[in-house]
GUVOTI-44821 format. One line per 10 residues: for each residue z, y, x of N, C-alpha, C. Coordinates in steps of 0.1 Angstrom, whole numbers. Each point is the difference from the previous one (the first is absolute). Layout:
Z,Y,X,Z,Y,X,Z,Y,X | ...
This chain:
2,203,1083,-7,10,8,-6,11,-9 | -6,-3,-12,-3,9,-13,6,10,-4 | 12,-4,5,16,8,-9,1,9,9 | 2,-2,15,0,7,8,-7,9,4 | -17,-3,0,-8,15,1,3,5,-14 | 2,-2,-10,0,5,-15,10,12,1 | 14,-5,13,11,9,-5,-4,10,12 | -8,-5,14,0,11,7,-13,11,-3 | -9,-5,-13,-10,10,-7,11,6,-9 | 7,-1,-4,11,7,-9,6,10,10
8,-3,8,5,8,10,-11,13,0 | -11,-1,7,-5,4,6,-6,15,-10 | -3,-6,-13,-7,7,-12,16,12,-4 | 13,-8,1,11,10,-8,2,9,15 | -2,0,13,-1,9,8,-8,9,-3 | -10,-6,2,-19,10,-9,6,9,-5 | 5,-5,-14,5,8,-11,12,14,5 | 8,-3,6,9,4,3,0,15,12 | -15,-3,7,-5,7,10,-7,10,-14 | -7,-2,-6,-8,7,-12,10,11,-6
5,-9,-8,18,12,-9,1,8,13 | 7,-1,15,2,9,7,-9,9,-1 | -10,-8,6,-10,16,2,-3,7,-13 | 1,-5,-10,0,10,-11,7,7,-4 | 9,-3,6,14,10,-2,2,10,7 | -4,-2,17,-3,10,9,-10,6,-6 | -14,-1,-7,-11,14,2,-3,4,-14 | 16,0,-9,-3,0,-14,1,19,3 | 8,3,2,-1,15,0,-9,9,13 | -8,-3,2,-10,4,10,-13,0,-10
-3,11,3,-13,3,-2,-8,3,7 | -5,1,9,-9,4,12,-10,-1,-2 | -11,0,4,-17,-1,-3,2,-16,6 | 1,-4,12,1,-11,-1,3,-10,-2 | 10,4,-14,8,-14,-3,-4,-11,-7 | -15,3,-7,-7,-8,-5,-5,-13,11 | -6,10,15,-1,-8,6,7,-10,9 | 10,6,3,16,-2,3,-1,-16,-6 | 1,7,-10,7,-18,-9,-9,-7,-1 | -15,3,-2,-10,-9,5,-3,-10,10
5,7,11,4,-2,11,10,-11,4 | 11,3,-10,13,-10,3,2,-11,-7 | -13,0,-11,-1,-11,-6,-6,-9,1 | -9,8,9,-11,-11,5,4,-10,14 | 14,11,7,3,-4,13,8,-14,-7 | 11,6,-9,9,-10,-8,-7,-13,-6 | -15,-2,-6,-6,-10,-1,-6,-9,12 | -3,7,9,-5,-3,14,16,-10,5 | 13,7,1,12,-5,0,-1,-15,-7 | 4,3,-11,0,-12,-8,-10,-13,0
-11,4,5,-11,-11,2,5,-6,14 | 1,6,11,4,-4,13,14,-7,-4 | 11,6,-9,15,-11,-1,-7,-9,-4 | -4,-3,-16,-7,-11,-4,-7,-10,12 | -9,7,7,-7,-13,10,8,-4,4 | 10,9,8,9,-4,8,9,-14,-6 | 1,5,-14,9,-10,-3,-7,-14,-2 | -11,3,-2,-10,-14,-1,-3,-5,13 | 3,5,8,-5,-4,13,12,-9,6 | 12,4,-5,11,-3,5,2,-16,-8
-4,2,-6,-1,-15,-13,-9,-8,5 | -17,4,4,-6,-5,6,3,-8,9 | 5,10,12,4,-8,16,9,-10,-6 | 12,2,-9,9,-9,-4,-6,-10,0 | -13,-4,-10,-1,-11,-3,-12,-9,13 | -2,15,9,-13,-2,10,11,-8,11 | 11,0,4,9,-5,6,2,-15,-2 | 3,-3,-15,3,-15,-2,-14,-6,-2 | -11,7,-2,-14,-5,6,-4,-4,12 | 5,9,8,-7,-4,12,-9,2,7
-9,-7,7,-15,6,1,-7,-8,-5 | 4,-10,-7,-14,-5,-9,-11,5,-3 | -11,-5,-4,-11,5,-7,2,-7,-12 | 6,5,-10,-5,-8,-15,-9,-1,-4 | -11,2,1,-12,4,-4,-5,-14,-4 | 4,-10,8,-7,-16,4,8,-8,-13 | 7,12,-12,9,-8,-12,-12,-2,-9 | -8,15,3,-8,1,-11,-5,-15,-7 | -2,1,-16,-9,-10,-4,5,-14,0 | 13,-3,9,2,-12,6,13,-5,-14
2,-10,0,11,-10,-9,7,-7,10 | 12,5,4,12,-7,1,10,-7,-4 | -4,-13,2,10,-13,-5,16,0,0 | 2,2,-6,16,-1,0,7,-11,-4 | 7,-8,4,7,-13,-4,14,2,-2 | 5,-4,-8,16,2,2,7,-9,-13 | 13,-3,-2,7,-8,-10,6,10,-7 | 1,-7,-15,5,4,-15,13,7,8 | 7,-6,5,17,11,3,-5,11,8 | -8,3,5,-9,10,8,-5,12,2
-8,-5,-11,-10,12,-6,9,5,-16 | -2,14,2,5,13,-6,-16,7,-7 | 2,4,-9,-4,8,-9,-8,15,11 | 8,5,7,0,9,10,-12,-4,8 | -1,-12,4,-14,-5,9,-10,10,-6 | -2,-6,-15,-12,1,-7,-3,15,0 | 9,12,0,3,13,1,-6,7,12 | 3,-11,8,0,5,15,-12,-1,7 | -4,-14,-7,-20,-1,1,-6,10,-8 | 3,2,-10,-5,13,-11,-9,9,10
16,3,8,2,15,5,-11,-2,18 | 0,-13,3,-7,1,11,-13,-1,-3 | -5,-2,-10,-15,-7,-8,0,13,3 | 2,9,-8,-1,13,1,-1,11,6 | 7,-5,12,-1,11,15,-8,-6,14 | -3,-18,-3,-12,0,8,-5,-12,-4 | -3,-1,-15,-15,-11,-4,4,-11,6 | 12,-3,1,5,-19,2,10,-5,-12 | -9,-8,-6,6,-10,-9,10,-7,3 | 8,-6,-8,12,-7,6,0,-14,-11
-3,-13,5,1,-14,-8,14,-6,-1 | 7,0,-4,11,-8,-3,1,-10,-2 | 1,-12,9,2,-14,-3,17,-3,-1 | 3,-2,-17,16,0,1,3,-15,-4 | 6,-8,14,2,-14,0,16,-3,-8 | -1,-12,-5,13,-6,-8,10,4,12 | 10,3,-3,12,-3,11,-1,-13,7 | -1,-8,-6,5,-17,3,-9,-6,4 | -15,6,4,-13,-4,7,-2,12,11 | 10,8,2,-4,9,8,-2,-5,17
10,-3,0,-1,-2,17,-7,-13,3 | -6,-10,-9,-6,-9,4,-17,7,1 | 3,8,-12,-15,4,0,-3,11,10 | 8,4,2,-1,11,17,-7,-6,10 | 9,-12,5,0,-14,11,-17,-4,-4 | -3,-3,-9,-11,-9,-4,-11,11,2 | 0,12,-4,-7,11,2,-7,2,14 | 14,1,10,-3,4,11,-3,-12,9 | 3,-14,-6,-5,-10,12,-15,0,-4 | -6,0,-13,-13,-1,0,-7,17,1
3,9,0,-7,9,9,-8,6,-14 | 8,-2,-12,-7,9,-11,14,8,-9 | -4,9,7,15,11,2,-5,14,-7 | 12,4,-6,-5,11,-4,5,12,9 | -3,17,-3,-3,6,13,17,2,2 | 7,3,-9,17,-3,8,4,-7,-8 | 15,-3,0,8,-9,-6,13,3,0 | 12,0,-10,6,7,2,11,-13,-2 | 10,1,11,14,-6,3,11,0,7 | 13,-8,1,11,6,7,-1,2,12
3,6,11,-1,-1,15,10,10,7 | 7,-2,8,-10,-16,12,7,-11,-3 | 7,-6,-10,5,-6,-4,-7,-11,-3 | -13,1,-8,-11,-8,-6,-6,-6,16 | -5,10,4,-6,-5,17,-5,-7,-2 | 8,-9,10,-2,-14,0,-7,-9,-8 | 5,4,-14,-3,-9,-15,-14,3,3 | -10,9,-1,-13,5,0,-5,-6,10 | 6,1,14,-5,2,13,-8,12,1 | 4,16,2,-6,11,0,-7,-5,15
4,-6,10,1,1,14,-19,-3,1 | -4,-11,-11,-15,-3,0,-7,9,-11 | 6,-3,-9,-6,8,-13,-1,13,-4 | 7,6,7,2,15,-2,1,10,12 | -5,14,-10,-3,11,15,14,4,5 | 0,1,12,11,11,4,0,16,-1 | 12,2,-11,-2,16,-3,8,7,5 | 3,-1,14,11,5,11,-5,16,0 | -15,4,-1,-5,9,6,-5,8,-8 | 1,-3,-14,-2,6,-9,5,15,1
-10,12,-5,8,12,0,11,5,-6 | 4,-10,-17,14,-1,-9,7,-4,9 | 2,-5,8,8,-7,9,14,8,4 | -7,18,3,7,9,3,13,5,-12 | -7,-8,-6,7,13,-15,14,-15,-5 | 2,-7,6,9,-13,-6,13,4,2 | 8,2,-10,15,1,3,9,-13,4 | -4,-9,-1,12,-13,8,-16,-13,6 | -6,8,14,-9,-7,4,2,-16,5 | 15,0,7,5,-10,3,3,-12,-5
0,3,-14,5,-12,-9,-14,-7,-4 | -15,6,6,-14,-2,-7,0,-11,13 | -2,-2,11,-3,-5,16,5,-14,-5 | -12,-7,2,4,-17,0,7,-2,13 | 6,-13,-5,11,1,9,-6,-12,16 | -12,-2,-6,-5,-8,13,-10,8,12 | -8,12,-9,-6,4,12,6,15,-2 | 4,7,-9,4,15,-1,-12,6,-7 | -9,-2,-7,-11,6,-5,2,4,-14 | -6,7,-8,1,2,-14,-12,-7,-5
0,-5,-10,-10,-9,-8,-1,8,-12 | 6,8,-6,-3,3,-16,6,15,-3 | -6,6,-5,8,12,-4,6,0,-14 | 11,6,7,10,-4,-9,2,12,-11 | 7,-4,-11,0,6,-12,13,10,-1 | 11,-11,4,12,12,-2,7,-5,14 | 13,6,3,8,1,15,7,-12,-2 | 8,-2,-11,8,-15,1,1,-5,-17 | 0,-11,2,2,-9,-13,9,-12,0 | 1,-4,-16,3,-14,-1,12,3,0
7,7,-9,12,5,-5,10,-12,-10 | 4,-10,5,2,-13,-9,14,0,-3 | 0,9,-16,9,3,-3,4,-5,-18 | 14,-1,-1,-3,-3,-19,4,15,-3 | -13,2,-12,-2,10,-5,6,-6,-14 | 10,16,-4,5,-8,-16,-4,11,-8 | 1,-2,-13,3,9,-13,14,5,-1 | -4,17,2,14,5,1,11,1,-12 | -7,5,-7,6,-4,-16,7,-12,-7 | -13,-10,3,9,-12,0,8,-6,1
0,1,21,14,-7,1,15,12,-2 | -4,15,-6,13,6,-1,3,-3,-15 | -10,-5,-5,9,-6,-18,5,-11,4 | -3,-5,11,8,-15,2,15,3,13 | 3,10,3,10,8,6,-2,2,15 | -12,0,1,1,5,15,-10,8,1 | 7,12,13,-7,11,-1,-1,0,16 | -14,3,3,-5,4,15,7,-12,8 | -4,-14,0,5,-11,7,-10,1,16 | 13,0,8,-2,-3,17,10,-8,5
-5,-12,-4,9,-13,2,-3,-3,20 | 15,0,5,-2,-3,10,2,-23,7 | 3,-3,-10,-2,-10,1,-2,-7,-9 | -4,-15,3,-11,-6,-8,6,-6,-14 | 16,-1,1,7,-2,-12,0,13,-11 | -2,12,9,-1,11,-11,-12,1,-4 | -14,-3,2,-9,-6,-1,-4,-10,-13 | 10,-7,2,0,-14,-11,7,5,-11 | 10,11,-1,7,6,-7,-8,8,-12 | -5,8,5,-12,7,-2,-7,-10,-9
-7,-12,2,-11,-7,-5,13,-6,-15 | 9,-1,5,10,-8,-15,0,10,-6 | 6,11,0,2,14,-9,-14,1,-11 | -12,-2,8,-10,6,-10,-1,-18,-10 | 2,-8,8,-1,-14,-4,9,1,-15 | 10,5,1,14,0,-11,-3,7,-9 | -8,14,1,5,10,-2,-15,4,-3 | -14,-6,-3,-13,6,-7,-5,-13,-3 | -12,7,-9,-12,-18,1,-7,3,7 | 4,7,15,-12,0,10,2,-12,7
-15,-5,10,2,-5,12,7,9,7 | 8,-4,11,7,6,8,-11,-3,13 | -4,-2,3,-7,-10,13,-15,-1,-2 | -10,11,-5,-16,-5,-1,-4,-2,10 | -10,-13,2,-3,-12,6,-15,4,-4 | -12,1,7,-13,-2,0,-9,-11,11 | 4,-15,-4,-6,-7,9,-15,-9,0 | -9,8,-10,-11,-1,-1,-7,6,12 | 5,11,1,-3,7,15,10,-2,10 | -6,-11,12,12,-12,8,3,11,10
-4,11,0,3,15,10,8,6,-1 | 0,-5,-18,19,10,1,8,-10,-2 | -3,-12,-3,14,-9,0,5,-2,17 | -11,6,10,10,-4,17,4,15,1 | 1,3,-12,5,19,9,18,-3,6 | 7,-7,-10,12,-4,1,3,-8,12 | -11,-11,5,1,-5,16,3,7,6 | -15,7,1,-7,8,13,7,11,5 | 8,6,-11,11,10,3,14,-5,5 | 3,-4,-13,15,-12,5,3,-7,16
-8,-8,2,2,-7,8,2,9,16 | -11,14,-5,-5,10,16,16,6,-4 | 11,-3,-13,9,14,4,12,-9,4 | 0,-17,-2,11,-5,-3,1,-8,17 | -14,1,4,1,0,19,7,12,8 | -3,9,-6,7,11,8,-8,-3,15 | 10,7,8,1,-2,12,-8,-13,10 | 0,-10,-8,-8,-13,3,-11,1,-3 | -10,8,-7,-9,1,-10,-14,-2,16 | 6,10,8,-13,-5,8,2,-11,10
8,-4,4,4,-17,12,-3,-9,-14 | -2,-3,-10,-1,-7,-10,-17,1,1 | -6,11,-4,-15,1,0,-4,-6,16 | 4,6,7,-8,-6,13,3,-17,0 | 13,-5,-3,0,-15,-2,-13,-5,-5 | 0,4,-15,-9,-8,-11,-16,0,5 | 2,16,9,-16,-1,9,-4,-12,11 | 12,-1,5,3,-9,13,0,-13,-3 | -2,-3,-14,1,-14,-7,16,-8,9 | 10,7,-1,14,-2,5,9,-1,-14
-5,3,-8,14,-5,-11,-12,-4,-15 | 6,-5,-6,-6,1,-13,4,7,-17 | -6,5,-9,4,5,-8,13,-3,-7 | 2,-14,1,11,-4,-7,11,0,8 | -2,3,17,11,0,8,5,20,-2 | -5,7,-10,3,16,5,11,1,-18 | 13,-4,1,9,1,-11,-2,9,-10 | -2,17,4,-5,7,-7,-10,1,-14 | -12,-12,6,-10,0,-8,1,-8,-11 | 9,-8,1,6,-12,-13,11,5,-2
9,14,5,5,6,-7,-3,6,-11 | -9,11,5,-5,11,-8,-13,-10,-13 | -6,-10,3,-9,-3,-10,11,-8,-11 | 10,-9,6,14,-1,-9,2,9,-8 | 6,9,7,0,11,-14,-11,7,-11 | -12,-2,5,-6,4,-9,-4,-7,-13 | 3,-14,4,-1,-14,-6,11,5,-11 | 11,2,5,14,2,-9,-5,12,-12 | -5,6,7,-5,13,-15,-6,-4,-14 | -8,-10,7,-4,-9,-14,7,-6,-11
9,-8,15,10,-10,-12,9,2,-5 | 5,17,4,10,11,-4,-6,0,-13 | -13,-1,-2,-9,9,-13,2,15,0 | -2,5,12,-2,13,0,-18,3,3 | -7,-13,1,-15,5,1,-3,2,-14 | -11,5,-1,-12,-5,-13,-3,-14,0 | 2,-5,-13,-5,-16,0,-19,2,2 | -3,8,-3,-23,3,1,0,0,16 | 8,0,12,-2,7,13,-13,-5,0 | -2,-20,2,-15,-1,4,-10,5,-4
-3,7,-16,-12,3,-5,-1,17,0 | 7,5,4,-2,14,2,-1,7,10 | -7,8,6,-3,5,11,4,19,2 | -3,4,15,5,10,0,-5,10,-7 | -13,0,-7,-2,9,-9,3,2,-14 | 8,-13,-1,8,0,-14,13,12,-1 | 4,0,12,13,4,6,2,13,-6 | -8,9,-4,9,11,-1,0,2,-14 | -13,-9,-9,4,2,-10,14,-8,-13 | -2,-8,14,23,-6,-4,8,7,1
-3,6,11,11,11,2,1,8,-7 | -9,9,-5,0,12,-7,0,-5,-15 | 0,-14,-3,4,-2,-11,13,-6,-5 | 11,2,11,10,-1,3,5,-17,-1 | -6,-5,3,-5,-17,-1,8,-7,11 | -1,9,8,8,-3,19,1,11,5 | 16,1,6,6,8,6,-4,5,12 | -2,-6,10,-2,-2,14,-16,-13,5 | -7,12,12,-9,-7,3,2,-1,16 | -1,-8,6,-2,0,21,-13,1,2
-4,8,6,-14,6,-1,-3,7,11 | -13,7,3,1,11,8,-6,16,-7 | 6,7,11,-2,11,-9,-13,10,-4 | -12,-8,-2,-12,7,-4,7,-3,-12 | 1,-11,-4,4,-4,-19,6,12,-3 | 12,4,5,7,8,-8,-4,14,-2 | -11,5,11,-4,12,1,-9,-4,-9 | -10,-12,-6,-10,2,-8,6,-3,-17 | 15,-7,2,8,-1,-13,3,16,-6 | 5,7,8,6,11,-6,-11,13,-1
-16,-5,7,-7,7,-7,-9,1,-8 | 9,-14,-8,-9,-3,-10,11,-2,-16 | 11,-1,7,12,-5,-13,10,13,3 | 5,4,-13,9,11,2,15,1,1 | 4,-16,10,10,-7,2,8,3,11 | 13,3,2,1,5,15,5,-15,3 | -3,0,17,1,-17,12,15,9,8 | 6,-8,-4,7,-2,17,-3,-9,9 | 9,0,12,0,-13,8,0,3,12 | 6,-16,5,11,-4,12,-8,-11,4
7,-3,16,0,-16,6,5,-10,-4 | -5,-10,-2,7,-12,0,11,2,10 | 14,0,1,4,-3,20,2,-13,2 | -10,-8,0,-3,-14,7,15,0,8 | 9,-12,0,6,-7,9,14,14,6 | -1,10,-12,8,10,-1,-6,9,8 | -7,5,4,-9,6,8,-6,11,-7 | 2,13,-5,-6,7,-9,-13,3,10 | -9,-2,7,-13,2,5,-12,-2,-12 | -6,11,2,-15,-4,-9,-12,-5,7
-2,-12,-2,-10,-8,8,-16,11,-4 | -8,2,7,-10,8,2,-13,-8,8 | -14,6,-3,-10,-6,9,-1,8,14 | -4,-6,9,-8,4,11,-11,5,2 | -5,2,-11,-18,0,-7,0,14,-3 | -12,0,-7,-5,12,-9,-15,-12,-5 | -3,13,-8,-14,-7,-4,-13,8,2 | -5,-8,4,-13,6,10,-16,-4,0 | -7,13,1,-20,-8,-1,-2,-5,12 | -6,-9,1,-6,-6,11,-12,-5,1
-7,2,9,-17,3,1,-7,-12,5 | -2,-10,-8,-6,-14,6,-13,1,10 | 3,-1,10,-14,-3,12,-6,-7,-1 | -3,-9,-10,-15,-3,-6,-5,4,-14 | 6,10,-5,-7,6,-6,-15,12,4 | -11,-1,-10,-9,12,4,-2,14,3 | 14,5,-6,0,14,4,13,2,4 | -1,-5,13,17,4,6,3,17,4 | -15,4,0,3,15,5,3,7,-13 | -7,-6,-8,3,9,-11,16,-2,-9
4,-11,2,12,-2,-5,11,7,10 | -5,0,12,13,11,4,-4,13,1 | -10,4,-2,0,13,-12,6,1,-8 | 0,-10,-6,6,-3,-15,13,3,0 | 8,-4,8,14,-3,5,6,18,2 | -12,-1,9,9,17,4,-4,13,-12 | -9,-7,-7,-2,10,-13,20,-4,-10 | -2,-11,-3,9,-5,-7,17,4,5 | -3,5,15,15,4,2,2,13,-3 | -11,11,-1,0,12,-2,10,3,-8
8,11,1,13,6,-10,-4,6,-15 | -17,-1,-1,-4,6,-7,-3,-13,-12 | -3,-15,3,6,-13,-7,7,-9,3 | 13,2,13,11,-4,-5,9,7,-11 | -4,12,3,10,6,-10,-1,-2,-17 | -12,-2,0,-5,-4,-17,7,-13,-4 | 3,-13,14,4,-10,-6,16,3,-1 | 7,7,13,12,3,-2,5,10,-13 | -9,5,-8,9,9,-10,-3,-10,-12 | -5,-5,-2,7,-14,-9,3,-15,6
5,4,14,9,-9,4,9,3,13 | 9,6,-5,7,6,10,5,-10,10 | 4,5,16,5,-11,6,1,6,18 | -4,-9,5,3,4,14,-14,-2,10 | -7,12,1,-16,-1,4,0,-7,14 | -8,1,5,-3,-6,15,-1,11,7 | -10,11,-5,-2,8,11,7,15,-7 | 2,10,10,10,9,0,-3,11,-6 | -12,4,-4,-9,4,-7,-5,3,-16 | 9,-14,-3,-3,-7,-17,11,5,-8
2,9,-10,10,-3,-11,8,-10,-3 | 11,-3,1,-1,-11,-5,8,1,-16 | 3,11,-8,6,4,-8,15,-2,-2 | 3,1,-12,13,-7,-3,5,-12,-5 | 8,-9,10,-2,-11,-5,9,-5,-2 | -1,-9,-12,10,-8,-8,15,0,5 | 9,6,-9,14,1,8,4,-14,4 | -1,-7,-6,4,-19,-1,-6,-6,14 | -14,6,4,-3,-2,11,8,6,14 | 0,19,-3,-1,7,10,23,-6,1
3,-4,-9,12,-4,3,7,-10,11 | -10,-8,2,-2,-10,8,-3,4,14 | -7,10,1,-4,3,12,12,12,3 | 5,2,-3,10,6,1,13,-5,5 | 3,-8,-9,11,-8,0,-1,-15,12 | -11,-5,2,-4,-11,12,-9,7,8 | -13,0,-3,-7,4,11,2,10,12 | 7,11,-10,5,11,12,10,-1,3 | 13,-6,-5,10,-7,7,-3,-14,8 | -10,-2,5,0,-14,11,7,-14,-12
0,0,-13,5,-14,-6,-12,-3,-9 | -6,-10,13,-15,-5,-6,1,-12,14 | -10,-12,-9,-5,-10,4,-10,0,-1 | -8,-4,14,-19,-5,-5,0,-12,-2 | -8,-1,-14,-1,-13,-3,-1,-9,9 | -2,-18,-2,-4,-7,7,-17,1,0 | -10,0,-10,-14,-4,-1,-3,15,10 | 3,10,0,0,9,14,1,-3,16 | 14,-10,3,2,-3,10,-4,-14,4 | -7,-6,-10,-7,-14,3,-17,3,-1
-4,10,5,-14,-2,-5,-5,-8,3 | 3,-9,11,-10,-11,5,1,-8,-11 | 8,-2,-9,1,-15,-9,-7,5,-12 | -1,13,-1,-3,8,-18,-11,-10,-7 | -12,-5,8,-9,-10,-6,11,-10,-5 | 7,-9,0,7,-8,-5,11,5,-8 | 0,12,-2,16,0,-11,-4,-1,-14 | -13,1,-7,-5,1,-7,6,-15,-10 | 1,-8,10,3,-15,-1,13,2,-2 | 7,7,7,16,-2,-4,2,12,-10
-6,12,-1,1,2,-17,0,-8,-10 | -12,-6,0,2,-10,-12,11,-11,0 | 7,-5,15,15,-9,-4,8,10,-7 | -1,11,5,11,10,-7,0,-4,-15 | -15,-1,-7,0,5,-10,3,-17,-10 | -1,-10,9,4,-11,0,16,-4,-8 | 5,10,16,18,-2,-5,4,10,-11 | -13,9,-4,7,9,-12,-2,-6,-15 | -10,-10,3,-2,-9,-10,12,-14,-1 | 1,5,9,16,-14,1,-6,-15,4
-11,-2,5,-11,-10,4,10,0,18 | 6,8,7,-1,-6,13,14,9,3 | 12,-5,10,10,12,1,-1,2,16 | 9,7,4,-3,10,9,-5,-7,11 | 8,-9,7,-1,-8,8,-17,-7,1 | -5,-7,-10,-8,-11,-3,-14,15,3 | 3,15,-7,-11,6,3,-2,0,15 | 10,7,14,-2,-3,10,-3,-14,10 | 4,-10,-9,-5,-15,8,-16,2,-7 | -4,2,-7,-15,0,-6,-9,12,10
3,8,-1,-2,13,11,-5,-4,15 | 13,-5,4,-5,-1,13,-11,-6,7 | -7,-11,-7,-15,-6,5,-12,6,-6 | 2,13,-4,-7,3,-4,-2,11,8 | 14,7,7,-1,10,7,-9,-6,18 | 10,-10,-1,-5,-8,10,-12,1,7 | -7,-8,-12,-13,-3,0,-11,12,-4 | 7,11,-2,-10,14,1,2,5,12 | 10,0,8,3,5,15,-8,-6,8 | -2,-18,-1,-11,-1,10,-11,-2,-6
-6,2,-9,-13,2,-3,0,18,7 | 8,7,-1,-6,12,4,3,4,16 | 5,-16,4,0,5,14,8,3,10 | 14,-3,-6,10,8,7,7,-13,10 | 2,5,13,7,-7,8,5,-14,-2 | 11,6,-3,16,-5,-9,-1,-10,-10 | -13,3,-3,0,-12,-11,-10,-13,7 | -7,4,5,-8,-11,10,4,-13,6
């Protein structure tokens, strides 16, 4: 928004100017008695001009940002400290920028509580059953939902005045009452894609690979296998979040058509995991990557923030990831990323979330009013846009910059998203189970250890799924 009054005070000053040279050009050959006052006159009108563009233009910048305000009274920020809670894969650099900037324009502090990845969602849960919460919290939705239970714990921010300004509102509405819980950060996420080193794999002969099926796929993984001392295949299963990216995508692309009579089954407690072929398909093959020796032999002990500095050290070719990594890889390494879909089951679809990531305002916290101040400060275009120019991407509201973003990304959305060849994951379309997958990450990370195979993960799964369905209540499982 800075940029923008900056260029329409620019505008406004080379008109100024431009009006000035005229008239001096017109009353250069005049002499008249009053041409002293003449031009006194016109210069003063011409300043009088220029102060009125200027306001104008400030005013116009103003309302802008008086618009994604709202009618708030900020005033109730003054003085106050706002708790912030959020996880290591999370929080950005940009936060801390962004509080800078609001410390600044209304005397509210901003506390960062930044939780482990791998304690995050219990410590959410634990937070909000005992009622010492901080003033938001930030996570997936409405996909998480459920996991939290927003329905007790959290405010409804249906009515919020940002509310207006959301470019894909539809995808925010839980799917049990239609309400919004969290304001959201960008329009869509969860881009789960392998991102490679372009260079790389064209010393190893392939150039701009869009494998339409899964043997071209495997082709791909032997070429760099043969043909570098890279991994072909980086594996981070310290963090058990990215070792199900491969499921949770796979399984939503290799249902196809079945993907939702399959979910409402598993709701209906009518089939069981080991009866859906797909899922001891697709964890099958991910099993085989290993014993191809196309992974990293370290997968267990390294995590996803190891990740980019393998890559950029040309250590491993290819990561399956989503695409914040690669936007925060390439603005940080001077490496160019390509990348494609797995096509699961020959299926060139890019499996994708249902989500975004979003603040959500705990209703037992002490300053609920002030945190959704907070909220509608934080949506302003005047600090989304600070976070989006060092992180480019796809804003939420319509209002926000969102700059230029990563071609490796913006490829994707191009090539799937706006062509209709995309899958939503499963942990999207299951949110009632999301509290328990946590549990079947770790089998994942089980059979990537070679401790359990495809099969024996799903027979272990199921009483566990079981037995969190009727603890939480559901019919079907009763």
């Amino acid at each position: 928004m800075r940029n923008k009054v900056a260029k329409k005070l620019l505008s406004v000053i080379l008109v100024a100017s431009m009006a000035v040279g005229l008239a001096a050009c017109g009353n250069a050959g005049e002499e008249t008695q009053g041409g002293a006052d003449a031009a006194e006159n016109t210069e003063n009108v011409e300043a009088e001009n220029d102060t009125e563009e200027s306001d104008s233009a400030e005013s116009e910048a103003s309302e802008g940002e008086t618009a994604a305000a709202g009618e708030a009274d900020f005033s109730i920020l003054e003085g106050k400290t706002i708790a912030f809670m959020t996880s290591q894969a999370k929080y950005f650099e940009a936060y801390q920028t962004m509080a800078d900037a609001i410390e600044a324009d209304y005397g509210c502090t901003v506390e960062f509580q930044v939780i482990p990845d791998d304690e995050y969602t219990s410590m959410t849960n634990l937070k909000l059953s005992t009622g010492e919460v901080p003033d938001v919290f930030e996570q997936n939705f409405p996909s998480q939902n459920v996991t939290i239970n927003v329905y007790d714990y959290c405010e409804d921010l249906s009515n919020e005045p940002w509310i207006s300004r959301l470019i894909n509102p539809d995808l925010l509405k839980d799917m049990k009452d239609g309400k919004i819980y969290a304001l959201p950060k960008e329009s869509s996420s969860g881009y789960q894609a392998v991102y490679y080193n372009k260079q790389l794999l064209e010393d190893c002969g392939i150039t701009d690979p869009n494998p339409k099926t899964y043997q071209e796929f495997l082709d791909i993984l032997k070429a760099v296998k043969e043909n570098s001392d890279a991994t072909p295949f980086l594996q981070t299963n310290a963090d058990n979040w990215t070792t199900q990216i491969y499921m949770t995508g796979g399984i939503a692309v290799a249902l196809g058509d079945n993907a939702a009579a399959t979910y409402e089954k598993l709701l209906n407690n009518e089939i069981t995991w080991s009866e859906i072929p797909e899922a001891e398909e697709i964890l099958q093959k991910y099993i085989d990557l290993y014993e191809a020796g196309y992974v990293n032999e370290d997968n267990l002990s390294i995590g996803y923030d190891d990740a980019a500095a393998i890559m950029a050290d040309g250590k491993a070719a290819m990561y399956l990831t989503i695409e914040q990594w690669a936007i925060d890889f390439e603005n940080n390494y001077d490496i160019e990323l390509g990348s494609f879909a797995i096509p699961h089951n020959d299926i060139p679809n890019l499996p994708t979330g249902n989500y975004v990531q979003g603040l959500f305002v705990p209703n037992g916290g002490s300053q609920i009013e002030e945190a959704k101040a907070f909220l509608q400060v934080w949506s302003m275009p005047k600090y989304q846009n600070i976070y989006y120019e060092s992180n480019p991407g796809f804003p939420a509201f319509n209002d926000v910059d969102g700059g230029a973003v990563t071609p490796c990304v913006q490829d994707l959305v191009d090539n799937y998203i706006s062509t209709g060849q995309y899958s939503y994951e499963i942990n999207g379309q299951l949110a009632d189970a999301n509290g328990c997958f946590n549990d079947l990450w770790n089998l994942y990370v089980e059979a990537a250890a070679g401790t359990k195979n495809a099969g024996e993960v799903w027979e272990s799964f199921q009483p566990i799924y079981t037995d969190y369905m009727e603890q939480q209540g559901y019919e079907a499982f009763q």
